[in-house]
ZAMIDO-886814 format. One record per residue (C-alpha): residue number from 1; chain; x, y, z. Coordinates in steps of 0.001 Angstrom, whole numbers, plus 500000, padded with zeros to 6 digits. Example, Ala and Ser with C-alpha at 12.3 -4.5 7.8 and 13.67 -1.06 7.14 Angstrom:
# ZAMIDO-886814
REC   n chain     px     py     pz
REC   1     A 512300 495500 507800
REC   2     A 513670 498940 507140
//
This chain:
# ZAMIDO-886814
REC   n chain     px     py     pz
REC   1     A 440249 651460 289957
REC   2     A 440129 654813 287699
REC   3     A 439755 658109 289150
REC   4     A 440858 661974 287794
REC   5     A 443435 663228 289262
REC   6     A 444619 666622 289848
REC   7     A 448141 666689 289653
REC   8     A 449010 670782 289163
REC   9     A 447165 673712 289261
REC  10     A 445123 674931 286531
REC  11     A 441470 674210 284890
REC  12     A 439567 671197 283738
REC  13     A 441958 670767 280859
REC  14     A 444515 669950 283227
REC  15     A 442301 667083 284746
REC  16     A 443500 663437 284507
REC  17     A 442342 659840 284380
REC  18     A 444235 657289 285668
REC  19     A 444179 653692 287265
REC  20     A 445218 653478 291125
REC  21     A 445527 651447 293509
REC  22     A 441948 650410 295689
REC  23     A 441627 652476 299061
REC  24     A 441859 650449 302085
REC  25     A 439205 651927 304588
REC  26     A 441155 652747 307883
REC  27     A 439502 652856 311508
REC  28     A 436347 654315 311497
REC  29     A 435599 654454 307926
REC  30     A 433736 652560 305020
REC  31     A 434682 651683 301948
REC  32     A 432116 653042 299210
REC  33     A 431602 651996 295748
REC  34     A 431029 655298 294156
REC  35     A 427385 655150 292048
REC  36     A 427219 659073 290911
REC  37     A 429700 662253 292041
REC  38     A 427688 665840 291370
REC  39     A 430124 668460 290054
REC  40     A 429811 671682 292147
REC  41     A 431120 675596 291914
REC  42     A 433551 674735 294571
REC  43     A 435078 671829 292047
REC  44     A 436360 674190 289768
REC  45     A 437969 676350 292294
REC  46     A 439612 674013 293914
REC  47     A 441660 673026 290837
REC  48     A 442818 675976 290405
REC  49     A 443720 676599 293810
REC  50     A 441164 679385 294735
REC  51     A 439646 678045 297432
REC  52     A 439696 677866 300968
REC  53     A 440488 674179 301093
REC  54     A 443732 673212 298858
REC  55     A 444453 669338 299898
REC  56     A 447099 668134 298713
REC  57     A 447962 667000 295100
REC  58     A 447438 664696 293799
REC  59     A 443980 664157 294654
REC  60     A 440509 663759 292963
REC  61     A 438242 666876 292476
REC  62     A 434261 665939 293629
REC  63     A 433150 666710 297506
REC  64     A 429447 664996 297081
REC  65     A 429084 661419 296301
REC  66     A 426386 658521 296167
REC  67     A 426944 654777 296275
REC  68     A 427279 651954 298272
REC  69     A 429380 650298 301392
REC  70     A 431676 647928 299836
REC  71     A 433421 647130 302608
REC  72     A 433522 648272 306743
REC  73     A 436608 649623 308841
REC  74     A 437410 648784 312375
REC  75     A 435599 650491 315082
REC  76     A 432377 651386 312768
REC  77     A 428673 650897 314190
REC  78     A 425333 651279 312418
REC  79     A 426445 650757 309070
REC  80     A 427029 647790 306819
REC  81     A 427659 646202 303620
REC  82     A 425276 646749 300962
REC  83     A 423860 649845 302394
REC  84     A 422886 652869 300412
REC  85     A 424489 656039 301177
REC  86     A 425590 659737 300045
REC  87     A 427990 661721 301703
REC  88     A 429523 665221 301382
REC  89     A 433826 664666 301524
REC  90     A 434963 667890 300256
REC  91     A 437126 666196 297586
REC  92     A 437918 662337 296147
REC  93     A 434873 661093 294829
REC  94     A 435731 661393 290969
REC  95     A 436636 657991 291258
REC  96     A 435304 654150 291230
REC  97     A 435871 654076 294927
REC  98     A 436685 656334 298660
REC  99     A 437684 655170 301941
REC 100     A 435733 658145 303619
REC 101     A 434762 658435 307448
REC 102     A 431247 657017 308937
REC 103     A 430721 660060 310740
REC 104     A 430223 661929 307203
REC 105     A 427464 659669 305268
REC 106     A 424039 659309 305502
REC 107     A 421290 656888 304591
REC 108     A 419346 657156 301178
REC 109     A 415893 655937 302325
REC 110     A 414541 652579 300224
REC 111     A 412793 654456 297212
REC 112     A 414988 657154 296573
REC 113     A 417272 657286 293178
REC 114     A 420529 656818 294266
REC 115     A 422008 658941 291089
REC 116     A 419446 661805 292261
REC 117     A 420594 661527 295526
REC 118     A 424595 662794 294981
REC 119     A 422901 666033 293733
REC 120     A 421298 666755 297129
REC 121     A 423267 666997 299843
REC 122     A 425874 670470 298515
REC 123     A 422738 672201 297124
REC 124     A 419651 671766 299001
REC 125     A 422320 670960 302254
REC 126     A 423113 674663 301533
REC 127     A 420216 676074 300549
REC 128     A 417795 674139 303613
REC 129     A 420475 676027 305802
REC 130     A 420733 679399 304147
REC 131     A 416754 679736 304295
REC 132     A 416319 678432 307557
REC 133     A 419089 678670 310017
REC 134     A 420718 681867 308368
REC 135     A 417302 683153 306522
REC 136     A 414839 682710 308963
REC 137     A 412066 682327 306440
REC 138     A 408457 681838 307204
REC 139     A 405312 681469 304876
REC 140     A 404448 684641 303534
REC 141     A 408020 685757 302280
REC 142     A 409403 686949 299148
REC 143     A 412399 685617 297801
REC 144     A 414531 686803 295160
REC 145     A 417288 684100 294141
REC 146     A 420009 685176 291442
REC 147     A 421343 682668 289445
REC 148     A 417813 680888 289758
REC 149     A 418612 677964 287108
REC 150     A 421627 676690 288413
REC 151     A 421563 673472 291156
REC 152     A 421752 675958 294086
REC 153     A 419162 678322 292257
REC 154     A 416714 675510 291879
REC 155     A 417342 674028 295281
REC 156     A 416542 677551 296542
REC 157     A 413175 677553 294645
REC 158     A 411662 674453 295566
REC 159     A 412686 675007 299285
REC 160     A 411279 678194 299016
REC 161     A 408158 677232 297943
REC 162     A 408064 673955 300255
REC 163     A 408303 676961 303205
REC 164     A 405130 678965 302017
REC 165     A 407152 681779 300303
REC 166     A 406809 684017 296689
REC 167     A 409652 683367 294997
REC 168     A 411120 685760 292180
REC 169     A 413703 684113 290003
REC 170     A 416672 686277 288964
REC 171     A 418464 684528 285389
REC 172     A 420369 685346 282488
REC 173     A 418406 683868 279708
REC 174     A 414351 683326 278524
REC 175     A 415652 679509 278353
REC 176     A 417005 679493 282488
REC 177     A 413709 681498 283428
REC 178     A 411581 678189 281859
REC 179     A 413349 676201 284179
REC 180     A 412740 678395 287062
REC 181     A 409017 678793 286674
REC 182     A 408848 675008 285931
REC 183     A 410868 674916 289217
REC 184     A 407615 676605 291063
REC 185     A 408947 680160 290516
REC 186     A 406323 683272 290565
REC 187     A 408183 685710 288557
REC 188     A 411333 685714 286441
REC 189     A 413814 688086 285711
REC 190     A 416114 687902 283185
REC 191     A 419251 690585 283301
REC 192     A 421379 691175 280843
REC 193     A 425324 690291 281259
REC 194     A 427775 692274 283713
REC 195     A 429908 694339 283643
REC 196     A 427022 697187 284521
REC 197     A 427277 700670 284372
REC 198     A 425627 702924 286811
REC 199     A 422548 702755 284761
REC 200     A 422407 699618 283891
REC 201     A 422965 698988 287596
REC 202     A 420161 701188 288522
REC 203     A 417967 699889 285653
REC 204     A 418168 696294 287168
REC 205     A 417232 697369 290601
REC 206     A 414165 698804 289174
REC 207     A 413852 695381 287574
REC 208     A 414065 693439 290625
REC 209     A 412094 695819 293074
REC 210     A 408956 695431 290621
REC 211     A 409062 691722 290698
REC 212     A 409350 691846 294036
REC 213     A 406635 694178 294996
REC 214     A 406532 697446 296632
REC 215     A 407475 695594 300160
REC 216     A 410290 694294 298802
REC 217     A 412094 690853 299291
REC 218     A 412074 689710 302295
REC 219     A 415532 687616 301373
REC 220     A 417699 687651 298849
REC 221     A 419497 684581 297903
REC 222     A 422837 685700 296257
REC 223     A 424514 682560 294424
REC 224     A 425929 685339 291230
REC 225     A 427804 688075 293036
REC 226     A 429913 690571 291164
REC 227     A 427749 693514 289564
REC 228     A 424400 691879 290411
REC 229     A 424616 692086 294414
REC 230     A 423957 696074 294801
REC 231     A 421006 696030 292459
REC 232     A 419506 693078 294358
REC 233     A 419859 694887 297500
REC 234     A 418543 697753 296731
REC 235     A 415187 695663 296164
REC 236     A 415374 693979 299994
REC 237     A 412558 694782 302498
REC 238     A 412854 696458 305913
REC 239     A 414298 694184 307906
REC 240     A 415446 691811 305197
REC 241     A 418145 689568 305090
REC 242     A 420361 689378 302165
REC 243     A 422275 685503 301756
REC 244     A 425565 685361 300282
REC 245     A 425765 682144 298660
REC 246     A 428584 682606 295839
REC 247     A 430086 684884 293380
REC 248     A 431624 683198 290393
REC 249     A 430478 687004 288929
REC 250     A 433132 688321 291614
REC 251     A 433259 689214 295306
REC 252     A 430546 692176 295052
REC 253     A 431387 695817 296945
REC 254     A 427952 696818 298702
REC 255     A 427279 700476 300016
REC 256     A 426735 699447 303325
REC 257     A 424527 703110 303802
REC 258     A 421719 700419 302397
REC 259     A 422093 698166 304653
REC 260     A 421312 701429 307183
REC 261     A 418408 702351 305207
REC 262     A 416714 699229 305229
REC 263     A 417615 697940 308369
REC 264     A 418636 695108 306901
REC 265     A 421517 692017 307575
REC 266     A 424078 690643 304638
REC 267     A 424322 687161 305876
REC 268     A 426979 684619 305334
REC 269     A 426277 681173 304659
REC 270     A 429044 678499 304898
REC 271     A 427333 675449 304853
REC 272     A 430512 673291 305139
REC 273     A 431601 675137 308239
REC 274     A 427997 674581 309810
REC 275     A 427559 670671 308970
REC 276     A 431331 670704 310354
REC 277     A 430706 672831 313988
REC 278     A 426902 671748 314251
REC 279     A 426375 667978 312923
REC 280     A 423362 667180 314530
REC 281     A 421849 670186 313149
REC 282     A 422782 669451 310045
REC 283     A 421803 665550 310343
REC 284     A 418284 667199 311061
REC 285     A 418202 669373 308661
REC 286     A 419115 666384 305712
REC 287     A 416671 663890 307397
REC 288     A 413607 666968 306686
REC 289     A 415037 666709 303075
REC 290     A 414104 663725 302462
REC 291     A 411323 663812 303973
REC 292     A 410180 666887 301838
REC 293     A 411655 664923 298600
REC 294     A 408945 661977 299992
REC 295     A 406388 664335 299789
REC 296     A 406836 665165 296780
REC 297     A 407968 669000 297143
REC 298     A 411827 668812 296366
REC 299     A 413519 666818 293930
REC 300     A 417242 667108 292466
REC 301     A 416428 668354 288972
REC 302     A 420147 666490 287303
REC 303     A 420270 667935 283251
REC 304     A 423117 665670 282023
REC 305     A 425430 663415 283182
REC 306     A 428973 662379 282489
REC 307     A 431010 659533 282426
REC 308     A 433757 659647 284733
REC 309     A 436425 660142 281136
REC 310     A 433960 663585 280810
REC 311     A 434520 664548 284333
REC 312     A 436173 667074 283294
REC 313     A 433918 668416 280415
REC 314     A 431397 668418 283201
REC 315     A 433442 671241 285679
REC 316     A 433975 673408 282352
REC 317     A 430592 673575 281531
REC 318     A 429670 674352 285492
REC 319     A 432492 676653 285224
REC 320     A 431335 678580 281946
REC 321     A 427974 678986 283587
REC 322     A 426545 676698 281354
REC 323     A 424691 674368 283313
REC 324     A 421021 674068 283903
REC 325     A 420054 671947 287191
REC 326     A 423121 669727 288410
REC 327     A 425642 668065 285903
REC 328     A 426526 664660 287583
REC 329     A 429226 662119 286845
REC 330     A 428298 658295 286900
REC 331     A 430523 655875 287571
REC 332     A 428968 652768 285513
REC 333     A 428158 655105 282214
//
């Protein structure tokens, strides 16, 4: 079977194809013919060894996968051949085929695309957890997401919306802040490009504190870091709660005096970590997805797709910031 292959450290150029040998699925696990693999931030950090997982080489770059069980492993109940599924696995599924573990896939209901359905479990898996379980949103809400166009920014809108909130959609171009208001956004902002100085800095606070209102936003979704964080906070609400999501801008340094003055809470949001320590949380919280992408108020929004021998033009573009909605590499293209 083909599959790229990381084999040293270092960027998409770096990035391999080659034929291997067919993975034999051990106790416990299924054997999945690989339909679609969405390429995510995380993908082109872990190439180049910057970040908190580093398996070992060589391996194949991709941690969210849809297909279908090819074959069944010893031991495994409630799943069989021919079954559609999608599955989060951290790394391996640029490639025809995986050998991954039961406990980590879940059903794609009868109706649902299975291409679509490798772009939602990372991003709206994240973002369904980050508004809920770390956001505590309620109908009502404002929202301010930076980085509003990308798969996590667009996740964050529609969920947003689904929940009964305002959202305000933070972007870097008149192009990404289309997408966001097609995306059910109320208000756009577009900033300019980082680095800021202090009055740029202040001059995009004042930006997002009058799309926001004067009560401010309720949450901030941070998926940008870097330069962008500080002005963001300064436009939280009393009591607000301020998501940190990413920074491919850089880790951001906040005056935590703000977070005194606002009474407000910078909240972490590992999603990974969670699905890992709390599954049936997490099971819960993918089974609503669906059930909200049923109803018609989410859908992954997938701008191009790859064949696997583009894999890697796919993570450069994600990693140049270039992407609009989820880039997503299909295995029969």
């Amino acid at each position: 079977m083909k599959a790229v292959l990381t084999k040293e450290v270092g960027g998409p150029e770096t990035l391999v194809v080659e034929n291997i040998e067919t993975p034999v699925p051990g106790k416990g696990q299924v054997l999945v013919d690989i339909a679609a693999c969405a390429i995510n931030f995380p993908d082109t950090l872990m190439i180049r060894d910057l970040y908190q997982f580093k398996p070992e080489r060589p391996y194949s770059p991709g941690g969210e996968i849809s297909g279908t069980i090819a074959a069944v492993g010893e031991g495994v109940d409630g799943w069989k051949v021919g079954d559609r599924v999608l599955s989060g696995i951290g790394s391996g599924g640029l490639r025809e085929q995986a050998a991954i573990d039961a406990q980590r896939l879940f059903k794609v209901p009868d109706g649902v695309d299975l291409i679509e359905s490798s772009a939602l479990l990372m991003t709206y898996g994240t973002m369904i957890h980050a508004l809920k379980d770390r956001g505590d949103i309620k109908a009502g809400d404002t929202v301010l997401v930076l980085g509003a166009a990308g798969g996590v920014g667009l996740a964050s809108i529609e969920l947003a919306k689904a929940y009964g909130a305002k959202v305000v959609a933070a972007v870097s171009s008149e192009e990404k802040a289309k997408v966001a208001r097609e995306a059910g956004a109320d208000e756009t902002v577009v900033y300019p490009r980082a680095p800021f100085d202090k009055d740029q800095s202040k001059a995009l606070a004042g930006a997002f504190k009058d799309a926001v209102g004067p009560n401010g936003a309720d949450i901030v979704v941070d998926i940008v870091g870097g330069d962008y964080s500080e002005p963001a906070l300064r436009s939280i609400a009393w009591e607000g709660r301020f998501l940190v999501i990413g920074f491919p801008a850089g880790i951001a340094k906040m005056p935590l005096n703000l977070t005194l003055l606002k009474s407000c809470d910078i909240r972490g949001v590992f999603w990974g970590a969670f699905a890992a320590r709390e599954p049936q949380r997490n099971a819960a919280n993918i089974a609503e997805l669906f059930e909200l992408w049923q109803d018609g108020k989410i859908r992954p929004q997938i701008s191009e797709t790859f064949s696997l021998d583009e894999a890697h033009t796919a993570i450069e573009k994600l990693e140049n910031r270039k992407a609009i909605g989820k880039l997503v590499v299909v295995m029969d293209k």
